[in-house]
C-alpha positions as CSV (number, residue, x, y, z in Angstrom):
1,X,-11.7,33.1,73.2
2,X,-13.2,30.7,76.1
3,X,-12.0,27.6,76.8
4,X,-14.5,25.5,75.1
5,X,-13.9,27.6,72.0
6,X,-9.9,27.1,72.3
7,X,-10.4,23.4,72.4
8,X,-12.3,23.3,69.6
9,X,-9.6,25.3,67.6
10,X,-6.9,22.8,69.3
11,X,-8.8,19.6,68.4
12,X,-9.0,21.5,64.6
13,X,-5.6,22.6,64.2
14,X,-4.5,18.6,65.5
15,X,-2.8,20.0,68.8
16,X,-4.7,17.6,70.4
17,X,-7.1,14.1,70.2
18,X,-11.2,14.4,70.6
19,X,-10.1,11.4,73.2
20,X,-8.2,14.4,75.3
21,X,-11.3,17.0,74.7
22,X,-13.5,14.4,75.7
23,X,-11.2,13.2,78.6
24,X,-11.3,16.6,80.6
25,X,-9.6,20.2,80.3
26,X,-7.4,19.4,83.3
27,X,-6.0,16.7,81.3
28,X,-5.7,18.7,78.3
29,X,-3.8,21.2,80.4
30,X,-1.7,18.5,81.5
31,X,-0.7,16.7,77.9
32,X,0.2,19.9,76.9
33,X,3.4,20.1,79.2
34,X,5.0,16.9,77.7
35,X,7.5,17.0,75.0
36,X,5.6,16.2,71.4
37,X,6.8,12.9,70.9
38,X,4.9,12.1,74.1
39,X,2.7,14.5,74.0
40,X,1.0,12.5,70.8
41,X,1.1,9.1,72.1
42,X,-0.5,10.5,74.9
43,X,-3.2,12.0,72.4
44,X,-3.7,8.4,70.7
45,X,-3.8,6.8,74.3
46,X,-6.1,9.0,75.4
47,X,-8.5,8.6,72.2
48,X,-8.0,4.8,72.4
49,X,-9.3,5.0,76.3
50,X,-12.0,7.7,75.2
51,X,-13.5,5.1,72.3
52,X,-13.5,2.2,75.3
53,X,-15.3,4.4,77.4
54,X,-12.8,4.3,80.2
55,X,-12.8,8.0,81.8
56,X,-8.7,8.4,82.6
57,X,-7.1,11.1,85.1
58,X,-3.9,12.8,84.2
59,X,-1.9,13.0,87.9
60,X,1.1,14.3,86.8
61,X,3.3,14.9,83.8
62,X,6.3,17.7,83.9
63,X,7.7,17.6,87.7
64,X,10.5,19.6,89.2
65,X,13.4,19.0,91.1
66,X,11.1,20.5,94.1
67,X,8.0,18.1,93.0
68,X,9.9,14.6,92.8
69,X,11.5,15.3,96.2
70,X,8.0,15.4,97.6
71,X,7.1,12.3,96.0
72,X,10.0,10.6,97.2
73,X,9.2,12.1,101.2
74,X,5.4,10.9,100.5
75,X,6.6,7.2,99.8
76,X,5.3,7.7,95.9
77,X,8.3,7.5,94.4
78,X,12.0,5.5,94.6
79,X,13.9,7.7,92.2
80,X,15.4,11.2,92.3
81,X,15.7,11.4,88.5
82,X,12.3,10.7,86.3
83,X,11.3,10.7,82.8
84,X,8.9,13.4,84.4
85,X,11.4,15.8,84.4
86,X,12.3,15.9,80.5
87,X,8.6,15.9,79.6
88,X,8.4,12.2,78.9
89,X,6.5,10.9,81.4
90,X,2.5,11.3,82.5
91,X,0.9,9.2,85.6
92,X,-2.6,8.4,84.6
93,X,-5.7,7.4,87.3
94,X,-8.8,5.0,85.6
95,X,-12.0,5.0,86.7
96,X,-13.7,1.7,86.6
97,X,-16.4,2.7,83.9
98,X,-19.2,0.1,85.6
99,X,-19.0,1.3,88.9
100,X,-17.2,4.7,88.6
101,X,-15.0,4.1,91.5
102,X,-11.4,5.7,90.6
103,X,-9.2,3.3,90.7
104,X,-6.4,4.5,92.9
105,X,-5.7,1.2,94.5
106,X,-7.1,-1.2,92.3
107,X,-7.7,-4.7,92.7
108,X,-5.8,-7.9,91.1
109,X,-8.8,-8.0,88.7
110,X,-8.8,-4.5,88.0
111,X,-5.4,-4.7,87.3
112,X,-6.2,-7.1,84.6
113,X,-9.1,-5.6,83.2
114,X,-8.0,-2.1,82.7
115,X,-4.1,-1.1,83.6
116,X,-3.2,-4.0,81.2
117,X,-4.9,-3.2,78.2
118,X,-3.7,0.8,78.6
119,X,-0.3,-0.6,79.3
120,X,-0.4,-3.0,76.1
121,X,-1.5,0.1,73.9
122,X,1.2,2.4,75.6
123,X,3.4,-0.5,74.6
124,X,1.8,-0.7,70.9
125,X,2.7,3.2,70.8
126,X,6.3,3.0,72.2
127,X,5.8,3.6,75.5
128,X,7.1,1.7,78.4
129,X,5.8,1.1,81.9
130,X,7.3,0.1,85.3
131,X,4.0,-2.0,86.3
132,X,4.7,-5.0,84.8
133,X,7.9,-7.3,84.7
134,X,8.6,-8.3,81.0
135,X,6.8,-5.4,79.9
136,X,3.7,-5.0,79.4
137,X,2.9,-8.7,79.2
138,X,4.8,-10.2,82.6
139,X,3.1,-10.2,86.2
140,X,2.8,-6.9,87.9
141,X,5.4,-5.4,89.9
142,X,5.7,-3.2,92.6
143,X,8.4,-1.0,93.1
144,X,10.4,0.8,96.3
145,X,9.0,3.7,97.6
146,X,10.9,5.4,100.4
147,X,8.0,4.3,102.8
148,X,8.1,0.4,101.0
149,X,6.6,-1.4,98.2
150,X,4.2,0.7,95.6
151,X,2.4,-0.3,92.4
152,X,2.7,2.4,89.8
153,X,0.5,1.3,87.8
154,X,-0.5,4.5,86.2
155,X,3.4,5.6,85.1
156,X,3.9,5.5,81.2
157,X,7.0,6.9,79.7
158,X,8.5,7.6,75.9
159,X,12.5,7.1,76.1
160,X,12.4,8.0,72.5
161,X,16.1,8.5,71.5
162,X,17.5,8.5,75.3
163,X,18.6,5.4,77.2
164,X,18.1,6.8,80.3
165,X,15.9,9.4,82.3
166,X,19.0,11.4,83.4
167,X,20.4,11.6,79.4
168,X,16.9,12.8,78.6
169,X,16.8,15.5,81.5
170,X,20.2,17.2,80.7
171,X,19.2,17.5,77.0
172,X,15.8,19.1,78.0
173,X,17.4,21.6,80.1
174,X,20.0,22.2,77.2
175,X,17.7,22.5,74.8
């Protein structure tokens, strides 16, 4: 069975969202690595972007011990212990659909017209976000990186039952 063809059956058997088909395979590589309480708010997100238009990028979901410390050393991250370790965590890249320009660094108004509205559906879904202050709603933030201030604009997360990132690592690695 190709690819293509084990999509299809995917998108059939509700494994995944035509949003996440239509998004790209990488990402539907990537979604498949959370845990599935993420895993299928990630699906609607990614079918409510896919319906808009907006053409999204999955970075990074599942990271390892190895992965975060690199992040931390490259000035991406502030933490040692991440949602991305249980599964319950993806970092997601826009494009700006009118000029296709990804959207890596984007500006105040970009901000506004397209990290808001995914962060309000992540919101809508049960997600939460370290982008904005008084989530999703507040004035962006930026947060410290080991090599000063970053936007992580792109980081959603599902707590689900957990109240903390390290409570939902040691039950993933008990589980």
């Amino acid at each position: 069975m190709g690819t293509r063809d084990w999509a299809a059956a995917a998108v059939a058997a509700g494994l995944i969202g035509i949003g996440l088909l239509a998004a790209s395979e990488t990402n539907m590589w990537k979604i498949a690595m959370l845990e599935p309480e993420t895993r299928a708010r990630a699906q609607k997100l990614l079918d409510w972007l896919a319906a808009k238009g907006w053409k999204p990028s999955i970075t990074s979901t599942n990271r390892t011990e190895e992965q975060q410390a690199k992040a931390i050393a490259d000035g991406k991250s502030g933490t040692t212990i991440t949602w991305h370790f249980s599964g319950r965590a993806l970092d997601v890249t826009l494009t700006n659909p009118i000029t296709g320009k990804r959207l890596d660094t984007p500006t105040n108004a970009e901000i506004e017209a397209y990290y808001r509205p995914m962060h309000q559906k992540w919101a809508e879904l049960g997600g939460f976000g370290i982008a904005f202050s008084d989530y999703p709603n507040g004035p962006s933030r930026r947060i410290n990186g080991t090599k000063g201030p970053i936007w992580d604009g792109g980081h959603l997360e599902f707590h689900g039952p957990f109240a903390t990132a390290a409570a939902a690592y040691t039950a993933s690695r008990n589980a």
